[in-house]
C-alpha positions in Angstrom: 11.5 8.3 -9.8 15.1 8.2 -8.3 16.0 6.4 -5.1 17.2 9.4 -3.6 13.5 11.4 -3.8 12.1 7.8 -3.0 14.1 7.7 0.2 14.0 11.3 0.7 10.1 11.3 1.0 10.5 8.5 3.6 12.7 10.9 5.6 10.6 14.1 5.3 7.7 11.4 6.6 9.6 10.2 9.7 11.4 12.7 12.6 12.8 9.6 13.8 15.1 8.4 11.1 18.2 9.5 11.0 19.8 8.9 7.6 18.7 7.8 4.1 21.2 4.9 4.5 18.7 3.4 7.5 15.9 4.2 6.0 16.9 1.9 2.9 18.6 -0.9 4.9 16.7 -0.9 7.8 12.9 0.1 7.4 10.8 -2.3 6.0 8.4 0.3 3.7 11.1 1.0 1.4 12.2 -3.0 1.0 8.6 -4.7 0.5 7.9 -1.8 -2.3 11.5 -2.5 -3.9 10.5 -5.9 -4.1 7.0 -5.2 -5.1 8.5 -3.2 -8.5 10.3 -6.9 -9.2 7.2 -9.2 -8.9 5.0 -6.2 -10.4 7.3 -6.8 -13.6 7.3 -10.4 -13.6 4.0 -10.9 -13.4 3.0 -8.5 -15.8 5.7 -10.5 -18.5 3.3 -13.4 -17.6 5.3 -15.2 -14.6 3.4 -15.3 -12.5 5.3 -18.3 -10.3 7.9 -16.0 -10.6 6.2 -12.7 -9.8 4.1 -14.8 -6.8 7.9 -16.4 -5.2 9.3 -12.8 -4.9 6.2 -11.5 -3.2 6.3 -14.6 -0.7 9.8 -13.7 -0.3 8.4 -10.2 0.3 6.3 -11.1 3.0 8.7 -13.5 4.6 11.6 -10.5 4.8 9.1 -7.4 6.2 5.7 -9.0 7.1 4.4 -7.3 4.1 2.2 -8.8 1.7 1.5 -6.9 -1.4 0.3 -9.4 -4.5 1.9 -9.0 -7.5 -0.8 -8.0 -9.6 -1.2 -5.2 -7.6 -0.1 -1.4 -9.1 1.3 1.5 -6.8 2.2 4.4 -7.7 5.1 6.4 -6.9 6.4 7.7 -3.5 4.2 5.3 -1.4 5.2 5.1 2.1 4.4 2.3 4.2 5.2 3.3 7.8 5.6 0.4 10.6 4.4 -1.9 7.5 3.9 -5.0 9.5 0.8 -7.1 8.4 -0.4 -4.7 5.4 -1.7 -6.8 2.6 -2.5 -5.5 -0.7 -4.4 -7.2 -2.6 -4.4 -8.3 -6.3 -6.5 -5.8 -8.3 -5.5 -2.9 -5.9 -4.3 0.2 -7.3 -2.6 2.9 -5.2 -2.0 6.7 -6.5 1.1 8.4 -5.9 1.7 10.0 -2.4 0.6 7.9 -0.1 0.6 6.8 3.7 -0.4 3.7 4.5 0.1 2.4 8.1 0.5 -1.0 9.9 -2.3 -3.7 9.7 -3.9 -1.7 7.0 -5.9 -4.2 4.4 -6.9 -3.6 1.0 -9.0 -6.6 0.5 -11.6 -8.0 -1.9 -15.8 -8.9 -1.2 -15.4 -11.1 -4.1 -14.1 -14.0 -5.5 -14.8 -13.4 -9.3 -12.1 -12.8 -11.3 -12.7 -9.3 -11.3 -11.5 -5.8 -10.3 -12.3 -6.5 -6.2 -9.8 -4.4 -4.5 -9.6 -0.5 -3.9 -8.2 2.3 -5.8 -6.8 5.1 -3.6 -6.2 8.0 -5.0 -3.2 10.4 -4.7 -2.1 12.2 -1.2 -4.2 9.3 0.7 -3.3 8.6 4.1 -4.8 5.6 5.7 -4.7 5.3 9.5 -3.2 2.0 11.4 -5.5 -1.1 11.3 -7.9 0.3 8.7 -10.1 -2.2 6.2 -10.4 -0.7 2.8 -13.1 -3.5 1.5 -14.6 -4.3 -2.4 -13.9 -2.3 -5.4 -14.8 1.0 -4.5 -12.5 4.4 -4.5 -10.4 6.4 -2.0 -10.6 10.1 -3.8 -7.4 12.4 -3.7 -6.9 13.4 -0.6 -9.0 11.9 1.4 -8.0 10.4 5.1 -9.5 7.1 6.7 -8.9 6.8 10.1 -7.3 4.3 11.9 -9.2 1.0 12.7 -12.1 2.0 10.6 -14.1 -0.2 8.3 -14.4 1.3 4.7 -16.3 -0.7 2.4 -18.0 2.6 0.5 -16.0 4.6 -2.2 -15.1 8.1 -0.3 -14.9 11.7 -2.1 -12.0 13.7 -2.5 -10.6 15.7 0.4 -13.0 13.5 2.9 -11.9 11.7 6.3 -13.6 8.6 7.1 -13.7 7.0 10.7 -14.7 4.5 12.3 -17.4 1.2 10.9 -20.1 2.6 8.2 -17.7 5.9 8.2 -18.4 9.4 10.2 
């Protein structure tokens, strides 16, 4: 994937950005997943001091925490971005929308897959909890500020605690 489609999906995403050039320099989505491809590769070469400083740095620059551990796919787009955090044995389908405060967190802390796996084309509303290892199908939308801690089907919206 090329910066320019990278960037270019962010602007199709937002009527209020004016230019590509802000979008890179300016919006924090773009930077923390930049980043996130650098500490992604370090700590899958093993350095993991070095894969953990650049996601500190990550979250220090756009309030952004994504470990490095984590995988995302291509095209993500993390809108607002302040005080998402990814966790380590998250994975994250290609086309996505994920919104401010947004958490994919573990139940567990066994040294085992405990994060979510969101399919592609998910869009996950402001403030949601996406909880445990359980799976976001293709497609499917959670709403914002709701509480997801069972896997959801394809195509599906989820709102609210315990899902509707």
């Amino acid at each position: 994937m090329s910066l320019i489609s990278f960037l270019r999906t962010y602007k199709s995403y937002d009527p209020a950005a004016k230019s590509m050039l802000e979008i890179a320099l300016l919006y924090p989505g773009p930077k923390a997943i930049f980043l996130h491809r650098g500490a992604h590769l370090l700590y899958r070469c093993k350095l993991f001091f070095l894969g953990r400083a650049v996601a500190e740095f990550n979250r220090w620059l756009t309030g952004i925490e994504i470990h490095p551990g984590a995988q995302i796919g291509s095209r993500l787009v993390i809108d607002h971005g302040m005080g998402v955090v990814i966790g380590e044995t998250s994975e994250i389908g290609d086309d996505c929308i994920i919104f401010h405060g947004v958490t994919l967190g573990g139940t567990k802390f066994d040294p085992v897959k405990r994060h979510p796996t969101v399919g592609n084309h998910v869009l996950i509303g402001a403030g949601a909890k996406i909880l445990g290892p359980i799976k976001l199908g293709d497609g499917c939308r959670i709403g914002a500020n709701s509480v997801v801690t069972k896997d959801v089907a394809a195509g599906l919206t989820w709102t609210g605690v315990g899902g509707r």
